[in-house]
C-alpha positions as CSV (number, residue, x, y, z in Angstrom):
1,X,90.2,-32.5,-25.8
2,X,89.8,-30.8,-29.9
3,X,87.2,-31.9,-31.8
4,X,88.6,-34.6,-34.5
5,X,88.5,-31.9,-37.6
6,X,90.8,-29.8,-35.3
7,X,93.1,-32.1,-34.8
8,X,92.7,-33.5,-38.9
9,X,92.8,-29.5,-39.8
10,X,96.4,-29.1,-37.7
11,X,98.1,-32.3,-38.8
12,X,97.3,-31.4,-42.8
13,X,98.7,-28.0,-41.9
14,X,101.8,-29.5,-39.9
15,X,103.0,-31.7,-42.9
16,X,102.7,-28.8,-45.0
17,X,104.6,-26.5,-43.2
18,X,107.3,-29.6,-42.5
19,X,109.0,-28.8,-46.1
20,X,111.1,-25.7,-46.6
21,X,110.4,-25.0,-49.7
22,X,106.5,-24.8,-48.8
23,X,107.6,-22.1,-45.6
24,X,109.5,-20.3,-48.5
25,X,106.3,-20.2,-50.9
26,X,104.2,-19.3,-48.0
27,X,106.4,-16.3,-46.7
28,X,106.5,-15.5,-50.6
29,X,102.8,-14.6,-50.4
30,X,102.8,-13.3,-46.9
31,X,104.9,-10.7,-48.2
32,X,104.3,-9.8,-51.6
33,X,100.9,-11.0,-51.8
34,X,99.2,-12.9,-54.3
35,X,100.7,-14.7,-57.1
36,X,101.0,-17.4,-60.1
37,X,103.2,-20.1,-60.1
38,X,105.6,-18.1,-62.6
39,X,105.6,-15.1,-60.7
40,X,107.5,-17.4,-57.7
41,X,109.4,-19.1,-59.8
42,X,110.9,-15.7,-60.9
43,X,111.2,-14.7,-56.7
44,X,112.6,-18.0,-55.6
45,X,115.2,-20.6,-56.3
46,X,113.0,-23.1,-57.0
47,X,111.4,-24.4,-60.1
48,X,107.8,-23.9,-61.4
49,X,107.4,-27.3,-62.0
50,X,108.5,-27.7,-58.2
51,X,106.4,-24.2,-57.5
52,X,103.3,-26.1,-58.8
53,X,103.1,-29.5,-56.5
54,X,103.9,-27.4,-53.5
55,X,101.6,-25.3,-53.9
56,X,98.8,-28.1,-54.9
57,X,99.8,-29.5,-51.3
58,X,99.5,-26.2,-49.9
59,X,96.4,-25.8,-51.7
60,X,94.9,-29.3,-50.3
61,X,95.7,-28.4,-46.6
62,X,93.6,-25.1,-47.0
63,X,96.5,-22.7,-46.2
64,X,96.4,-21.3,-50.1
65,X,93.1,-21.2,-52.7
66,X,93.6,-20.4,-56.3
67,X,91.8,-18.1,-58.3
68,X,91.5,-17.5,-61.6
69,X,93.2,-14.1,-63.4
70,X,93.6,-13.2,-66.5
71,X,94.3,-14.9,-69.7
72,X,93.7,-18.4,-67.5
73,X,96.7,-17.7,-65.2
74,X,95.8,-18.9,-62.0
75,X,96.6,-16.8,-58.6
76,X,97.2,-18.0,-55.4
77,X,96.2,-16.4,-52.1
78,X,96.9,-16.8,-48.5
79,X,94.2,-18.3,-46.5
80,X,95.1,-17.9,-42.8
81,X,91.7,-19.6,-41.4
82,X,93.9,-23.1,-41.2
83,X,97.3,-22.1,-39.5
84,X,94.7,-20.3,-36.6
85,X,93.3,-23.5,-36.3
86,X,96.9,-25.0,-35.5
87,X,97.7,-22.1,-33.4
88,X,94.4,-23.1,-31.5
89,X,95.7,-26.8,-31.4
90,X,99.0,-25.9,-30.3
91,X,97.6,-23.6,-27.9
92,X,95.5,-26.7,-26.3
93,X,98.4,-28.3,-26.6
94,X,100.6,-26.6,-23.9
95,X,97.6,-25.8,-21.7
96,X,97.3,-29.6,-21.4
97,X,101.1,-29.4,-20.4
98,X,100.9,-26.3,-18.3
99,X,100.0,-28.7,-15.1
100,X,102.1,-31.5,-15.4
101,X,105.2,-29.1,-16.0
102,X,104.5,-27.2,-13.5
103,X,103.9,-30.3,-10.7
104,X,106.9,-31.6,-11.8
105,X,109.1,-28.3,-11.3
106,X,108.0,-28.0,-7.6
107,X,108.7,-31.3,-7.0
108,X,112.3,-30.8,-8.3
109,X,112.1,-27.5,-6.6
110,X,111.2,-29.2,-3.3
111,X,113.5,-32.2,-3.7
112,X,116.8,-30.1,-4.8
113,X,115.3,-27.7,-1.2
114,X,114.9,-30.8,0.7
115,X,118.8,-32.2,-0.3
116,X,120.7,-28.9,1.2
């Protein structure tokens, strides 16, 4: 079983990536690294306005942190510290499954053997 913050940390991260438009302002900045909320709006079909409140959400499930540039522009950077934190939950995840999937495949295995 995850601690609670784990499982808090992975469900914040989760409902960010659940919106498209967040996936597409994340790969932004995977890609091209950091930026202001008017250099994506120049990249992307999407607002600034729009830019803005996704990246706030982003910003308040820890996957992005803004930083202050010049001429009080603010930059936003990757963090990657929360999506390993998913990756860890997911992985927990499927080891928890790992078992019960596999009992229940020999048992089909042995009952589609046992009906020939």
């Amino acid at each position: 079983m995850l601690p609670p913050d784990v499982e808090a940390v992975a469900e914040r991260v989760f409902t960010a990536l659940a919106d498209p438009s967040r996936r597409t302002i994340l790969a932004a900045l995977a890609s091209k690294g950091p930026a202001t909320a008017t250099d994506l709006a120049d990249r992307l079909p999407i607002t600034r306005q729009a830019i803005a409140k996704h990246l706030a959400l982003l910003a308040e499930a820890g996957l992005v942190t803004a930083e202050p540039g010049e001429r009080r522009r603010v930059r936003y950077r990757l963090r990657s510290a929360p999506m390993q934190v998913a990756q860890q939950f997911l992985a927990a995840l499927a080891r928890d499954w790992d078992g019960p999937l596999d009992a229940l495949k020999e048992h089909l295995d042995q009952h589609a053997r046992g009906s020939t």
